[in-house]
matplotlib code that plots the C-alpha trace (Angstrom):
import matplotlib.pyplot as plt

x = [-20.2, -18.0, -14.5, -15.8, -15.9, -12.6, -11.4, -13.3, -11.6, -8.0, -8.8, -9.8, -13.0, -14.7, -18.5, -18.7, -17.0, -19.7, -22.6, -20.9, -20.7, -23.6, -25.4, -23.1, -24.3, -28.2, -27.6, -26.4, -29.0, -31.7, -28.2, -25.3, -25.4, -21.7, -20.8, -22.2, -19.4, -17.3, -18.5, -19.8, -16.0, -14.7, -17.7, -16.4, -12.9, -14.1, -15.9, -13.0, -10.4, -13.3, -13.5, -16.5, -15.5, -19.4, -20.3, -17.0, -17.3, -21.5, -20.3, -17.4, -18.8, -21.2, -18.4, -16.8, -19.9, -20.7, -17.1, -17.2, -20.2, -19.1, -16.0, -13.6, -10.5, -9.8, -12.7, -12.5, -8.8, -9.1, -12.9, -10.5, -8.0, -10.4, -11.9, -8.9, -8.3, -11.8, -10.7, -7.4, -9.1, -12.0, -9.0, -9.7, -6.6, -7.4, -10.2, -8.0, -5.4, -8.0, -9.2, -5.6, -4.3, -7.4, -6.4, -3.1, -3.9, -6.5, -3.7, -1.5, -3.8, -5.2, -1.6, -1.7, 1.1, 0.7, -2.2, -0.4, 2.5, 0.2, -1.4, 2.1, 3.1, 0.2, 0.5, 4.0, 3.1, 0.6, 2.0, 4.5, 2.5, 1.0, 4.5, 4.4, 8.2, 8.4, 5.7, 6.9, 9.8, 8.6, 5.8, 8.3, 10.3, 7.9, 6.7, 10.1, 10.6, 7.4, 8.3, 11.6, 9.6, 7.4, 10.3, 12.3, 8.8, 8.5, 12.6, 11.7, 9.1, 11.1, 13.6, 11.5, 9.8, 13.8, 14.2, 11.1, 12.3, 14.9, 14.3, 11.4, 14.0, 16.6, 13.5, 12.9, 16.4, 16.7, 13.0, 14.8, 17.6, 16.0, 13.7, 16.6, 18.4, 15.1, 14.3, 18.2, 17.3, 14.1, 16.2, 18.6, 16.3, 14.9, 17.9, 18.4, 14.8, 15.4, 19.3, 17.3, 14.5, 17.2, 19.0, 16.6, 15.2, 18.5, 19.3, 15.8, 16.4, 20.0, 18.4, 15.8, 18.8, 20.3, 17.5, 16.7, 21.0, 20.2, 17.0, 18.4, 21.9, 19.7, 17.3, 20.1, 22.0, 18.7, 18.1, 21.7, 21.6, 18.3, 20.3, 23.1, 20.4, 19.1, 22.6, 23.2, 20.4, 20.9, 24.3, 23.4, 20.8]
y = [-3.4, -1.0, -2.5, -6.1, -5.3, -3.8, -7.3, -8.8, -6.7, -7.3, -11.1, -10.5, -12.1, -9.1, -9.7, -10.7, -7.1, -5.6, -7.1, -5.7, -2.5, -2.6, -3.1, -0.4, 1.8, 1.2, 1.8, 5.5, 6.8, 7.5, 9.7, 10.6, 11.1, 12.0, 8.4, 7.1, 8.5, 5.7, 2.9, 4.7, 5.1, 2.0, 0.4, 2.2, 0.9, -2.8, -2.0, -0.3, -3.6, -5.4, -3.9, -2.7, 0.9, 2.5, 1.0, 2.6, 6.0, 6.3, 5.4, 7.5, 10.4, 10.2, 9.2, 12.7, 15.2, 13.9, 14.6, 17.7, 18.7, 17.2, 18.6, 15.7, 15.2, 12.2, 10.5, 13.3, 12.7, 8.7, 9.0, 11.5, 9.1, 6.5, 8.4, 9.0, 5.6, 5.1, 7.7, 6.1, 3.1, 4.5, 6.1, 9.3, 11.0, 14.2, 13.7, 11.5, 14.2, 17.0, 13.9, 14.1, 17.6, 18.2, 15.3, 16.5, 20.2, 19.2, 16.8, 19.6, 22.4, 19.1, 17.8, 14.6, 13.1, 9.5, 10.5, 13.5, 11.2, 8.3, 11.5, 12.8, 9.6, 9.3, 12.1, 12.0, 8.3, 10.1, 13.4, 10.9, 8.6, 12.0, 13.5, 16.0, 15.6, 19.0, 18.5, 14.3, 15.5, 17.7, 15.8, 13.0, 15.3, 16.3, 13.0, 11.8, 15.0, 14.0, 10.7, 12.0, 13.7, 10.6, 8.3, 10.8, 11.8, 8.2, 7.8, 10.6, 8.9, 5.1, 7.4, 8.7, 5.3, 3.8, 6.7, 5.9, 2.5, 2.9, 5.4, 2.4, -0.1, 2.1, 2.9, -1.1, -1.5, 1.8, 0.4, -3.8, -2.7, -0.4, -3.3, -5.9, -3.2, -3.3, -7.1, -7.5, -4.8, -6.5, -10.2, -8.3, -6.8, -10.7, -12.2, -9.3, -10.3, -14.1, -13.6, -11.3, -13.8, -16.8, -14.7, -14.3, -18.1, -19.1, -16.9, -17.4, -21.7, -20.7, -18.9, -21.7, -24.4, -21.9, -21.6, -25.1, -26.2, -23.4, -25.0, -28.3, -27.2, -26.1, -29.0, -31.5, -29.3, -28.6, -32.9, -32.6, -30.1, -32.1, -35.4, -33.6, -32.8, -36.0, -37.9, -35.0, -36.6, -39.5, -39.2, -36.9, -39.8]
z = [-11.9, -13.4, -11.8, -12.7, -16.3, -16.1, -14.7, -17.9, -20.3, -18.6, -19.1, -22.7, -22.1, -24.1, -24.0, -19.9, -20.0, -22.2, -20.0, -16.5, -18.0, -19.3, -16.1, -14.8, -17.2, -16.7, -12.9, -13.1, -16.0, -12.9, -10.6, -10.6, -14.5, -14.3, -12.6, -16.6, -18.6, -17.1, -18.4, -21.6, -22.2, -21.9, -23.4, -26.7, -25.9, -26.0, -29.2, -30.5, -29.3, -31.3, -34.1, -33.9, -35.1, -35.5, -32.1, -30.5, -31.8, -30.8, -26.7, -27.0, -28.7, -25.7, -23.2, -24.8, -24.6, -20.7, -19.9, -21.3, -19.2, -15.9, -16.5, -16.5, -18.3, -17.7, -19.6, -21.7, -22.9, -23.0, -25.0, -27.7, -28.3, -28.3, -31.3, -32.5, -32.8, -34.7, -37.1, -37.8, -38.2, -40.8, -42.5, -41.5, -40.7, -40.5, -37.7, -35.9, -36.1, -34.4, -31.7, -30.9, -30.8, -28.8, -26.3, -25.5, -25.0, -22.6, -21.0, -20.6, -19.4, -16.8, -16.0, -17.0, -17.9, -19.1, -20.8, -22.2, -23.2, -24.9, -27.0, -28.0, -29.3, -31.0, -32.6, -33.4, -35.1, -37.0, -38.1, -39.9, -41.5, -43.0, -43.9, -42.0, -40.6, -38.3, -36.6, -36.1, -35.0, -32.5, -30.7, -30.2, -28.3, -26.2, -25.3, -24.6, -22.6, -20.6, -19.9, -18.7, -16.6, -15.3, -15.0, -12.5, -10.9, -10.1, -9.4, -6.7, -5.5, -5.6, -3.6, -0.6, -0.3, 0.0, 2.6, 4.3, 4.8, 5.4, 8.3, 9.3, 9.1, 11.7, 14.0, 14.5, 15.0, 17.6, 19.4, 18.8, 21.0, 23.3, 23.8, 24.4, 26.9, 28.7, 28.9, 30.2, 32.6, 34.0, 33.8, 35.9, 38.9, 38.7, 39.0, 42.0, 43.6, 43.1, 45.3, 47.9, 48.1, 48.3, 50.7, 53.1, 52.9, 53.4, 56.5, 58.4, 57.4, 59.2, 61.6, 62.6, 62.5, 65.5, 67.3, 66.7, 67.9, 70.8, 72.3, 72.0, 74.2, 76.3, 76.9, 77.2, 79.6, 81.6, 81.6, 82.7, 85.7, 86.8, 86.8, 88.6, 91.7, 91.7, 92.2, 94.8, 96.5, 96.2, 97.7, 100.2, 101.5]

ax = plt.figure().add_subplot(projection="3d")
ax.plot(x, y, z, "-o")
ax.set_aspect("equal")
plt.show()
């Protein structure tokens, strides 16, 4: 229920997304109470895409608290910038400036790095628009710093998957041609059988026209010898 909402929300179709969630919602209240802060947090985020500011803050705040007691930073960063986004929104800066400072210490303590990088820049974006220029400055270092650190994490990874295939690729060539060597291997003791076989009809037909040639010589030279005795005979009468 949870994922089909997601889907809604992706497709913009906003209150299909609120009614899966919903649903979602009602089915983990009886177990698994920690399975609930899911869709409590991105129920507030369609509120909050919605504008529906008072809404968004009541199922994050509660996104926030059960995160905080099943121990999950995940929901528990996304439901603080969520807030902070309600703050910002309400025109409360300062709130929206402790939702965020909040979020990306518990995104570093957690690793998280997107999530850590979306709360820098949020904060960086923030600390501006409130003059304070130091601490601007230096939040948008360290989300371009964490980036840098996402975009060669995932250049690493880009690079073993290219090595992987690459090793993939050379082992279907190796087993390809190991495979060939073998099938001209097994056409060759064929082609051996198939000359022995041929061989051998060949010599036993040869061998049968021999006999055949032999028995014949001799029937005609027997037929022969027989005539001979009976002229003998004949003469000697």
């Amino acid at each position: 229920m949870n994922n089909i909402g997601l889907v809604y929300g992706d497709k913009g179709e906003y209150e299909m997304s609120l009614v899966y969630y919903t649903k979602s919602l009602k089915l983990y209240t009886s177990s698994l109470a920690c399975g609930g802060i899911y869709p409590l947090e991105n129920i507030g985020h369609i509120f909050l895409k919605i504008g529906k500011y008072d809404s968004a803050e009541f199922y994050l705040g509660r996104a926030l608290r059960g995160a905080e007691a099943c121990n999950n930073p995940v929901v528990e960063l996304g439901a603080l910038t969520g807030l902070a986004e309600v703050s910002k929104a309400k025109y409360q800066l300062k709130n929206a400036l402790l939702h965020l400072e909040k979020a990306y210490q518990i995104g570093i303590r957690s690793g998280l790095s997107r999530e850590t990088a979306i709360a820098a820049k949020s904060l960086s974006e923030l600390h501006e628009q409130l003059g304070h220029t130091n601490e601007a400055f230096s939040m948008f270092k360290a989300y371009h710093a964490i980036q840098d650190s996402i975009y060669n994490n995932e250049n690493a990874k880009a690079i073993g998957k290219l090595e992987a295939q690459y090793e993939y690729e050379l082992s279907k060539r190796e087993h390809a041609v190991a495979q060939r060597i073998e099938n001209i291997e097994k056409e060759r003791m064929l082609t051996r059988e198939k000359w022995i076989r041929n061989t051998f009809i060949a010599g036993f037909l040869a061998m049968i026209i021999v006999a055949f040639m032999t028995y014949r010589n001799f029937h005609k030279k027997k037929v022969s010898n027989l005539r001979l005795r009976l002229l003998n005979k004949e003469i000697n009468e």
